[in-house]
Every structure is written in C-alpha cells, then in structure tokens.
C-alpha positions in Angstrom: 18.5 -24.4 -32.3 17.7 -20.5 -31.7 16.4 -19.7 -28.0 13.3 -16.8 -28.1 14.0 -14.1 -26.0 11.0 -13.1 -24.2 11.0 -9.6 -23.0 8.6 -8.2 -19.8 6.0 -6.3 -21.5 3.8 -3.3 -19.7 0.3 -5.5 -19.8 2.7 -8.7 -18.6 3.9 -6.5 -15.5 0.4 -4.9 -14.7 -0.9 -8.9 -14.6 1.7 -10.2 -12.9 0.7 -7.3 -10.0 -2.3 -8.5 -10.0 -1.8 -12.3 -9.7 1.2 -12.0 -7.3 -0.1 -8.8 -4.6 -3.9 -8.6 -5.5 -3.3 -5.1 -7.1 -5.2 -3.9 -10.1 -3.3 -1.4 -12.8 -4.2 -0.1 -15.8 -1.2 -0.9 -18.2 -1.9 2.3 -19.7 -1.7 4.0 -16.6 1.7 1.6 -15.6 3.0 3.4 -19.1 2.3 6.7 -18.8 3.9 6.9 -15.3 6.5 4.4 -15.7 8.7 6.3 -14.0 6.8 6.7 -10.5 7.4 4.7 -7.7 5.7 1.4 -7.2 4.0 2.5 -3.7 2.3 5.2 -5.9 0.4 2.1 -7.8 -0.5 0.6 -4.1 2.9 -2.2 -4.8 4.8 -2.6 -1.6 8.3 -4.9 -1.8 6.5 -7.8 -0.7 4.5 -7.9 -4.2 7.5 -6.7 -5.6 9.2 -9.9 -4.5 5.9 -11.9 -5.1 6.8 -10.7 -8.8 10.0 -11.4 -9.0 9.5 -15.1 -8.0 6.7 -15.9 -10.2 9.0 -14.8 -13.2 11.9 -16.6 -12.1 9.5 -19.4 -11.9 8.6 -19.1 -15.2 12.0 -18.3 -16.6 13.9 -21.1 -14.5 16.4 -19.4 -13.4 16.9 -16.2 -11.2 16.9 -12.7 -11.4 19.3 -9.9 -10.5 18.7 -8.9 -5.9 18.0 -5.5 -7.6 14.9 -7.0 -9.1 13.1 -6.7 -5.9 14.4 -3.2 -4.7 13.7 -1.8 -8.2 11.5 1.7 -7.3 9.6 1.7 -10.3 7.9 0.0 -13.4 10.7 1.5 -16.1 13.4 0.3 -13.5 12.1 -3.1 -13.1 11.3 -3.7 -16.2 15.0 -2.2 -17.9 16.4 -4.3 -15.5 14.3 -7.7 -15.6 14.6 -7.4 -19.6 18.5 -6.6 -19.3 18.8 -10.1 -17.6 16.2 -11.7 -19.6 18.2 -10.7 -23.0 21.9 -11.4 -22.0 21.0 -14.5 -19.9 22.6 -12.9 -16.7 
C-alpha cells in the first residue's frame, strides 16, 4: 500500500487564512510576496496557530513548534511541506 503525500499548496494556505483568522488573500498575491512577513497580509500568530491546528487536524498528527512562529508564507510552507514529506 503506497501513502499520497499531500503537499501545502499557495491557494490551500490563502484558504486556510481565511477559514482559521477571517483574513482574505489573494494566492496570487500570497506568491508573489512569499517572502514578506505574515503581519504584512493582516496574519497575526494567533491565525498562525489557528492554521497550524486545522492542518494537524487534517493530517492527524502534529507539526513542527516552528510551524506557528514561521514569519512568512515561503517559511511556513518549506517547513509544513518538509514535515508533511518525511513524516517528521
């Protein structure tokens, strides 16, 4: 039996900030400044964390701490997809 990896996309992320802190981001926009902090798309660490429960939620098991203190979309997602692909 082969396990699918799913890996965190972009458009997943920019939902997931919508359903978990009520804040609404273009994934185009979330791409093309993947590299600015989350504050700059109106996230604070509580939707962060909001996030980061919701996937462990879905994933069953959890995440790296850094998860939460990640400072922007290309950190979260290298690191949420890191853990998602090796099983850490």
């Amino acid at each position: 039996m082969t396990t699918e990896v799913t890996r965190l996309t972009v458009e997943e992320l920019a939902a997931l900030m919508k359903k978990a802190a009520g804040v609404t981001v273009d994934p185009q926009d979330l791409r093309a400044r993947a590299d600015a902090p989350f504050a700059d798309f109106g996230l604070d660490s509580l939707g962060l964390l909001g996030i980061v429960g919701e996937l462990e939620n879905r994933h069953g098991r959890a995440l790296p701490t850094d998860a939460e203190r990640s400072k922007s979309p290309r950190a979260f997602l290298d690191l949420v997809n890191g853990a998602l692909t090796t099983g850490a």
